[in-house]
N, C-alpha and C positions, 0 to 999 in steps of 0.2 A: 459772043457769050460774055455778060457780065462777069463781074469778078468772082464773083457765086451764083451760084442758080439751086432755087429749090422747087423740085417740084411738085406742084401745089396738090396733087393726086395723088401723090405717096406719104406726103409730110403731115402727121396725126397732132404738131403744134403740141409736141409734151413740152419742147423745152429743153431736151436733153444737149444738144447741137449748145446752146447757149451758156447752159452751167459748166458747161466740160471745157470750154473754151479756154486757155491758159493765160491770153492774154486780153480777153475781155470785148472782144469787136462785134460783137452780136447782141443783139436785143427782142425782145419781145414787149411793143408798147402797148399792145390789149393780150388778154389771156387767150384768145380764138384767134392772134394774127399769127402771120408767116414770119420768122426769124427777117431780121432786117439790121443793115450793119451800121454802126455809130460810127460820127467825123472819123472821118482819114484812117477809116478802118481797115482802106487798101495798104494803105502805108504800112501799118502795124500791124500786119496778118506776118506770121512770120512761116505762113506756107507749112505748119506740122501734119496735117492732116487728120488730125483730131474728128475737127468736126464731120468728115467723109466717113471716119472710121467708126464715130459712136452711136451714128444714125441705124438703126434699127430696121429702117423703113426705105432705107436706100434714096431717100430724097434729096441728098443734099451730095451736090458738086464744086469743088473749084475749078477757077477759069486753067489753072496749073496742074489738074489733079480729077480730073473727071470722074465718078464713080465707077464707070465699065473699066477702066484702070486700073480699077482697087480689086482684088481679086476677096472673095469672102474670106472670112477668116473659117479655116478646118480643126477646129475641137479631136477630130482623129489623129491630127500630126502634133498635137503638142504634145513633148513629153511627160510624163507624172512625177512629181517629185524626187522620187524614187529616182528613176532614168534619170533625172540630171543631177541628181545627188553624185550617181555611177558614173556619168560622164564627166564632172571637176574632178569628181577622187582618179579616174583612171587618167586623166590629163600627165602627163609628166613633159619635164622640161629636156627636149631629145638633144642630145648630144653626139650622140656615133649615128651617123648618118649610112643606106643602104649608096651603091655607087649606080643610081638612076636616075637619071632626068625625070622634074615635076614636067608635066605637061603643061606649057602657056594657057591650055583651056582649064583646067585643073585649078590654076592657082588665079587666072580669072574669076571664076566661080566663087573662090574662096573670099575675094576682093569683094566679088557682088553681095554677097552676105553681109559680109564686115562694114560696108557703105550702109548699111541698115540702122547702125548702132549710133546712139543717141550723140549728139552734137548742144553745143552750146547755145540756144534760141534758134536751134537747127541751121544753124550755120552755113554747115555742109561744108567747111574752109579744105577738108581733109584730103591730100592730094597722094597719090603712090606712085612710087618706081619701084619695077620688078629686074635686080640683075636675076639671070635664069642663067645657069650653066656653073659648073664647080669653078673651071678656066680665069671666068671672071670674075665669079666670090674671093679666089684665091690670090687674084689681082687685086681687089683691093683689102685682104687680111696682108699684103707684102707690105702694102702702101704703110699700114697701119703698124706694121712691125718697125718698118722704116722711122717711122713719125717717134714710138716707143725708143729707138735705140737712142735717135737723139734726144730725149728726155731725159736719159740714162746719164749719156756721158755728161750732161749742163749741170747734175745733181739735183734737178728740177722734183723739190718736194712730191708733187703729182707724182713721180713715178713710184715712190717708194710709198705710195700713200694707197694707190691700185694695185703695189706688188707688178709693177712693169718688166722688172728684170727674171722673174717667174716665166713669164708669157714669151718673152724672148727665148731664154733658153731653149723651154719646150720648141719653139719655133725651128731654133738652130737643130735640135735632134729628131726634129722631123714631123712634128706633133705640133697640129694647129689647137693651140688651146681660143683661139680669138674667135674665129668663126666655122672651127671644125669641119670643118670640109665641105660643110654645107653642098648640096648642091643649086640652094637659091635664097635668095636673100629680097626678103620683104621692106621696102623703105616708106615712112607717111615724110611728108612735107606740107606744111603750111605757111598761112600771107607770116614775115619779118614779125609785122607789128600784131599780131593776133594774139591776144591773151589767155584764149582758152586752146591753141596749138597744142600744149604737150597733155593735156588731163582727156581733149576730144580725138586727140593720136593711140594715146596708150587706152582710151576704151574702146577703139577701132581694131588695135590690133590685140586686145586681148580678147575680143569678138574673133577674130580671126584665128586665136591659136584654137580656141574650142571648137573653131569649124573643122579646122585641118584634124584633130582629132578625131572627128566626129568621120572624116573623108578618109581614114585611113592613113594618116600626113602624122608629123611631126612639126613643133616649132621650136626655138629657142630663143630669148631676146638677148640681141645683141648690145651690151653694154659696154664691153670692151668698144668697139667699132665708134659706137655712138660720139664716146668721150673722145677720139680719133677726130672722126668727121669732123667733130664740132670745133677741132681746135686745127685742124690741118686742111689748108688750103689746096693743095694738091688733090687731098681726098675729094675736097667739095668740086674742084673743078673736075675730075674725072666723073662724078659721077653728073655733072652737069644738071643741076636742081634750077627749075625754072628761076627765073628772074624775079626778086621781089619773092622769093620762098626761101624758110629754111628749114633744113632735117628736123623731125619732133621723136621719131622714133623707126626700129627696126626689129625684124623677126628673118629669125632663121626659118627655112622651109627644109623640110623634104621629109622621105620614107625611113622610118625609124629602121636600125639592121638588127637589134633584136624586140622580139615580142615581151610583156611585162604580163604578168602573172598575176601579180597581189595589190591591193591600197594599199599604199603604206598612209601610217597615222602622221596625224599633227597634233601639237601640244595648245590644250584646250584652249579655247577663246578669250583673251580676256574682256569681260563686260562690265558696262558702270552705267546701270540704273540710274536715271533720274524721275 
Protein backbone atom coordinates (compact mmCIF):
# COMPACT_ATOMS: atom_id res chain seq x y z
CA UNK A 1 0.00 0.00 0.00
CA UNK A 2 1.20 3.40 -0.85
CA UNK A 3 1.49 6.07 1.66
CA UNK A 4 -2.29 7.01 1.03
CA UNK A 5 -4.71 5.28 -1.11
CA UNK A 6 -7.81 6.84 -2.21
CA UNK A 7 -10.37 5.18 -3.48
CA UNK A 8 -11.37 6.24 -6.75
CA UNK A 9 -15.20 4.85 -6.32
CA UNK A 10 -15.95 6.47 -3.25
CA UNK A 11 -14.00 9.70 -3.53
CA UNK A 12 -16.76 12.60 -5.08
CA UNK A 13 -13.14 14.96 -5.56
CA UNK A 14 -15.04 17.86 -3.28
CA UNK A 15 -11.84 18.69 -1.90
CA UNK A 16 -12.56 18.39 1.56
CA UNK A 17 -9.42 15.84 2.37
CA UNK A 18 -7.18 18.82 1.02
CA UNK A 19 -8.62 22.12 2.80
CA UNK A 20 -8.79 20.20 6.16
CA UNK A 21 -5.24 19.17 5.90
CA UNK A 22 -3.13 21.06 8.72
CA UNK A 23 -0.01 20.74 7.31
CA UNK A 24 -0.63 21.16 3.59
CA UNK A 25 0.44 17.69 1.79
CA UNK A 26 -2.38 17.32 -0.54
CA UNK A 27 -3.41 18.78 -3.57
CA UNK A 28 -5.85 18.92 -6.24
CA UNK A 29 -4.22 20.00 -9.77
CA UNK A 30 -7.43 19.85 -11.90
CA UNK A 31 -10.96 20.35 -10.19
CA UNK A 32 -12.23 16.62 -11.51
CA UNK A 33 -8.76 14.93 -10.04
CA UNK A 34 -7.98 12.60 -7.22
CA UNK A 35 -6.32 14.40 -4.21
CA UNK A 36 -2.40 13.67 -4.85
CA UNK A 37 0.37 14.64 -2.49
CA UNK A 38 3.04 17.38 -2.98
CA UNK A 39 7.24 16.85 -2.47
CA UNK A 40 8.09 14.98 0.49
CA UNK A 41 4.68 14.85 1.52
CA UNK A 42 5.61 11.53 3.29
CA UNK A 43 8.00 13.33 5.29
CA UNK A 44 5.58 15.88 6.48
CA UNK A 45 2.45 13.96 6.99
CA UNK A 46 2.63 14.14 10.64
CA UNK A 47 0.12 11.01 10.81
CA UNK A 48 -3.12 13.15 12.42
CA UNK A 49 -5.66 11.44 10.82
CA UNK A 50 -7.48 14.30 9.74
CA UNK A 51 -7.80 13.59 6.31
CA UNK A 52 -9.31 9.70 7.21
CA UNK A 53 -11.48 11.39 9.51
CA UNK A 54 -13.04 14.30 7.34
CA UNK A 55 -13.82 12.28 4.31
CA UNK A 56 -17.44 11.88 4.23
CA UNK A 57 -17.34 9.14 1.59
CA UNK A 58 -14.94 6.87 3.45
CA UNK A 59 -12.35 7.01 0.43
CA UNK A 60 -9.40 7.97 1.82
CA UNK A 61 -6.78 5.76 3.78
CA UNK A 62 -3.45 5.96 5.28
CA UNK A 63 -0.55 3.42 4.80
CA UNK A 64 -0.64 3.83 9.15
CA UNK A 65 -4.21 4.36 9.62
CA UNK A 66 -6.53 2.35 7.33
CA UNK A 67 -10.14 3.50 7.14
CA UNK A 68 -11.76 -0.06 8.45
CA UNK A 69 -9.56 1.14 11.47
CA UNK A 70 -11.42 4.20 11.94
CA UNK A 71 -14.45 3.25 13.66
CA UNK A 72 -17.56 5.99 12.43
CA UNK A 73 -17.96 8.67 14.43
CA UNK A 74 -21.69 8.01 16.74
CA UNK A 75 -23.53 11.47 17.10
CA UNK A 76 -25.46 9.09 19.92
CA UNK A 77 -22.57 8.99 22.26
CA UNK A 78 -21.52 12.45 22.36
CA UNK A 79 -22.46 14.36 25.15
CA UNK A 80 -24.72 17.66 24.98
CA UNK A 81 -23.49 20.52 26.36
CA UNK A 82 -25.35 20.37 29.13
CA UNK A 83 -23.81 16.73 30.19
CA UNK A 84 -20.44 17.92 30.00
CA UNK A 85 -21.17 21.23 31.46
CA UNK A 86 -22.32 18.45 34.54
CA UNK A 87 -19.42 16.46 34.12
CA UNK A 88 -16.36 19.53 34.83
CA UNK A 89 -18.68 21.00 37.39
CA UNK A 90 -19.09 17.62 39.24
CA UNK A 91 -15.31 16.77 38.79
CA UNK A 92 -13.64 17.33 42.18
CA UNK A 93 -10.15 17.00 43.18
CA UNK A 94 -10.49 13.47 45.56
CA UNK A 95 -8.61 13.44 48.44
CA UNK A 96 -9.91 10.67 50.98
CA UNK A 97 -9.57 7.94 49.02
CA UNK A 98 -12.23 4.38 49.56
CA UNK A 99 -9.39 1.33 50.76
CA UNK A 100 -9.69 -0.59 47.23
CA UNK A 101 -7.74 -1.56 44.63
CA UNK A 102 -8.16 0.13 41.03
CA UNK A 103 -8.25 -2.64 38.73
CA UNK A 104 -4.96 -2.76 36.24
CA UNK A 105 -7.82 -3.27 33.49
CA UNK A 106 -9.55 -0.24 34.95
CA UNK A 107 -6.92 2.22 34.94
CA UNK A 108 -5.69 0.76 31.41
CA UNK A 109 -8.81 1.83 30.02
CA UNK A 110 -8.56 5.06 31.55
CA UNK A 111 -4.84 5.35 29.89
CA UNK A 112 -6.49 4.28 26.43
CA UNK A 113 -8.62 7.27 26.46
CA UNK A 114 -6.22 9.69 27.81
CA UNK A 115 -3.69 8.52 24.66
CA UNK A 116 -6.38 10.10 22.59
CA UNK A 117 -5.79 13.63 23.74
CA UNK A 118 -4.13 16.13 21.52
CA UNK A 119 -0.21 16.18 21.37
CA UNK A 120 2.13 18.61 19.94
CA UNK A 121 2.26 17.85 15.75
CA UNK A 122 0.81 14.61 17.36
CA UNK A 123 3.88 13.76 18.67
CA UNK A 124 2.56 11.09 20.60
CA UNK A 125 6.20 11.58 23.00
CA UNK A 126 3.66 10.77 26.11
CA UNK A 127 4.82 7.84 28.10
CA UNK A 128 3.10 6.25 31.51
CA UNK A 129 3.99 4.44 34.68
CA UNK A 130 1.12 2.99 36.72
CA UNK A 131 2.51 2.40 40.61
CA UNK A 132 -1.05 0.20 41.55
CA UNK A 133 -1.23 -0.68 45.08
CA UNK A 134 -1.38 1.81 48.40
CA UNK A 135 1.98 -0.48 49.60
CA UNK A 136 3.88 1.26 46.98
CA UNK A 137 2.25 4.77 46.70
CA UNK A 138 3.05 4.82 50.32
CA UNK A 139 6.64 3.96 49.36
CA UNK A 140 7.34 6.38 47.50
CA UNK A 141 5.12 9.59 49.62
CA UNK A 142 8.08 7.95 52.60
CA UNK A 143 10.70 8.66 49.89
CA UNK A 144 9.21 12.03 49.48
CA UNK A 145 8.76 12.93 53.09
CA UNK A 146 12.43 11.74 53.54
CA UNK A 147 13.69 14.10 50.69
CA UNK A 148 11.28 17.04 52.52
CA UNK A 149 12.81 16.54 55.97
CA UNK A 150 16.15 17.25 54.52
CA UNK A 151 15.18 20.32 53.06
CA UNK A 152 13.95 21.25 56.34
CA UNK A 153 16.91 20.86 58.42
CA UNK A 154 19.50 22.84 55.35
CA UNK A 155 16.83 25.77 55.74
CA UNK A 156 16.47 25.33 52.09
CA UNK A 157 14.17 28.25 50.99
CA UNK A 158 12.03 25.61 48.73
CA UNK A 159 10.87 24.25 51.89
CA UNK A 160 9.24 27.11 53.53
CA UNK A 161 8.16 28.38 50.17
CA UNK A 162 5.87 24.80 49.65
CA UNK A 163 5.09 25.02 53.53
CA UNK A 164 7.37 21.45 53.66
CA UNK A 165 7.37 21.47 57.38
CA UNK A 166 3.26 21.28 57.28
CA UNK A 167 3.38 18.05 55.12
CA UNK A 168 5.88 16.52 57.45
CA UNK A 169 4.12 17.06 60.53
CA UNK A 170 0.91 15.80 59.11
CA UNK A 171 3.18 12.84 58.08
CA UNK A 172 4.57 12.21 61.56
CA UNK A 173 0.86 12.22 63.09
CA UNK A 174 -0.22 9.86 60.65
CA UNK A 175 -1.90 11.71 57.82
CA UNK A 176 -0.62 11.53 54.36
CA UNK A 177 -1.14 15.08 53.17
CA UNK A 178 1.38 14.18 50.04
CA UNK A 179 -0.24 11.48 48.26
CA UNK A 180 -3.22 10.56 50.71
CA UNK A 181 -3.21 7.20 50.49
CA UNK A 182 -3.98 6.99 47.31
CA UNK A 183 -4.34 3.71 46.31
CA UNK A 184 -2.57 4.41 42.69
CA UNK A 185 -0.65 6.69 41.28
CA UNK A 186 -0.63 7.78 37.64
CA UNK A 187 2.89 8.84 36.18
CA UNK A 188 3.34 10.62 32.20
CA UNK A 189 7.07 10.57 31.15
CA UNK A 190 8.59 12.08 28.12
CA UNK A 191 11.97 12.19 25.71
CA UNK A 192 14.78 14.82 28.33
CA UNK A 193 14.81 17.13 25.49
CA UNK A 194 11.12 17.38 24.18
CA UNK A 195 9.56 20.81 24.61
CA UNK A 196 6.17 20.21 24.58
CA UNK A 197 6.61 17.28 27.60
CA UNK A 198 4.92 19.12 30.34
CA UNK A 199 1.71 21.30 28.32
CA UNK A 200 1.15 17.34 26.05
CA UNK A 201 1.48 15.52 29.74
CA UNK A 202 -0.88 17.84 31.71
CA UNK A 203 -3.45 17.56 28.72
CA UNK A 204 -3.09 13.86 28.86
CA UNK A 205 -3.76 13.62 32.21
CA UNK A 206 -6.25 16.15 32.50
CA UNK A 207 -8.01 13.91 29.80
CA UNK A 208 -7.64 11.32 32.24
CA UNK A 209 -9.08 12.81 35.47
CA UNK A 210 -12.48 13.55 33.56
CA UNK A 211 -12.36 9.83 32.50
CA UNK A 212 -11.92 8.49 35.86
CA UNK A 213 -14.73 10.64 36.75
CA UNK A 214 -16.80 9.78 34.28
CA UNK A 215 -15.69 5.65 35.49
CA UNK A 216 -16.65 6.23 38.75
CA UNK A 217 -12.80 6.94 39.85
CA UNK A 218 -11.24 9.70 41.41
CA UNK A 219 -8.07 11.73 40.63
CA UNK A 220 -5.84 14.19 42.35
CA UNK A 221 -2.52 15.81 40.91
CA UNK A 222 0.14 15.14 42.63
CA UNK A 223 2.38 18.33 43.11
CA UNK A 224 3.83 17.67 46.14
CA UNK A 225 5.45 14.23 44.60
CA UNK A 226 6.26 15.95 41.37
CA UNK A 227 8.53 18.72 42.96
CA UNK A 228 10.07 15.48 44.88
CA UNK A 229 10.67 13.40 41.89
CA UNK A 230 12.03 16.17 40.07
CA UNK A 231 14.70 17.02 42.56
CA UNK A 232 15.47 13.53 44.28
CA UNK A 233 17.28 11.03 42.83
CA UNK A 234 16.32 8.23 44.90
CA UNK A 235 12.92 8.87 43.88
CA UNK A 236 13.81 8.96 40.19
CA UNK A 237 15.72 5.82 40.60
CA UNK A 238 13.10 3.74 42.32
CA UNK A 239 10.64 4.46 40.26
CA UNK A 240 13.06 3.65 37.26
CA UNK A 241 11.82 5.99 34.23
CA UNK A 242 13.11 4.80 30.97
CA UNK A 243 16.29 5.99 29.71
CA UNK A 244 16.43 9.28 28.02
CA UNK A 245 12.83 10.14 29.83
CA UNK A 246 11.83 12.43 32.45
CA UNK A 247 8.71 12.84 34.78
CA UNK A 248 6.16 15.53 33.15
CA UNK A 249 3.45 14.86 35.38
CA UNK A 250 1.17 12.76 37.98
CA UNK A 251 -2.32 11.97 39.12
CA UNK A 252 -3.66 10.37 41.85
CA UNK A 253 -6.13 7.40 41.18
CA UNK A 254 -8.71 5.77 42.88
CA UNK A 255 -12.51 5.40 44.37
CA UNK A 256 -13.66 8.54 46.03
CA UNK A 257 -14.97 7.32 50.02
CA UNK A 258 -17.42 9.87 50.08
CA UNK A 259 -20.09 10.70 47.46
CA UNK A 260 -20.53 14.76 46.58
CA UNK A 261 -23.96 16.04 46.36
CA UNK A 262 -23.81 19.76 44.96
CA UNK A 263 -21.57 22.07 42.22
CA UNK A 264 -19.87 24.05 44.11
CA UNK A 265 -19.30 27.72 42.25
CA UNK A 266 -16.35 29.44 40.97
CA UNK A 267 -15.64 33.16 40.87
CA UNK A 268 -16.55 34.43 37.34
CA UNK A 269 -14.27 34.27 34.42
CA UNK A 270 -12.19 36.88 33.82
CA UNK A 271 -12.45 38.04 29.99
CA UNK A 272 -10.61 40.66 27.83
CA UNK A 273 -12.06 41.10 24.53
CA UNK A 274 -10.11 42.00 21.63
Amino acid sequence: MAFFQIDAEKCKKDGICVRECPVGILEMKEADALPTPVPLAERICIRCGHCVAVCPHGAFSLECMPTDACPPLRKELLPTVDAFTHLVRARRSIRVYREKTVAADDIRRLIDIAHYAPTAKNTQQVGWLVVNGRDKVQELAALSIDWMKGLIDKKDPMARLFGMAGVVKAWEAGKDALLRGAPALVITHAPEKYAGALIDSTIALTTLELAASAAGLGGCWAGFFMIAADKCATIRARLAIPEGRALSGALMIGYPKFRYWRLPTRNEPEITWR
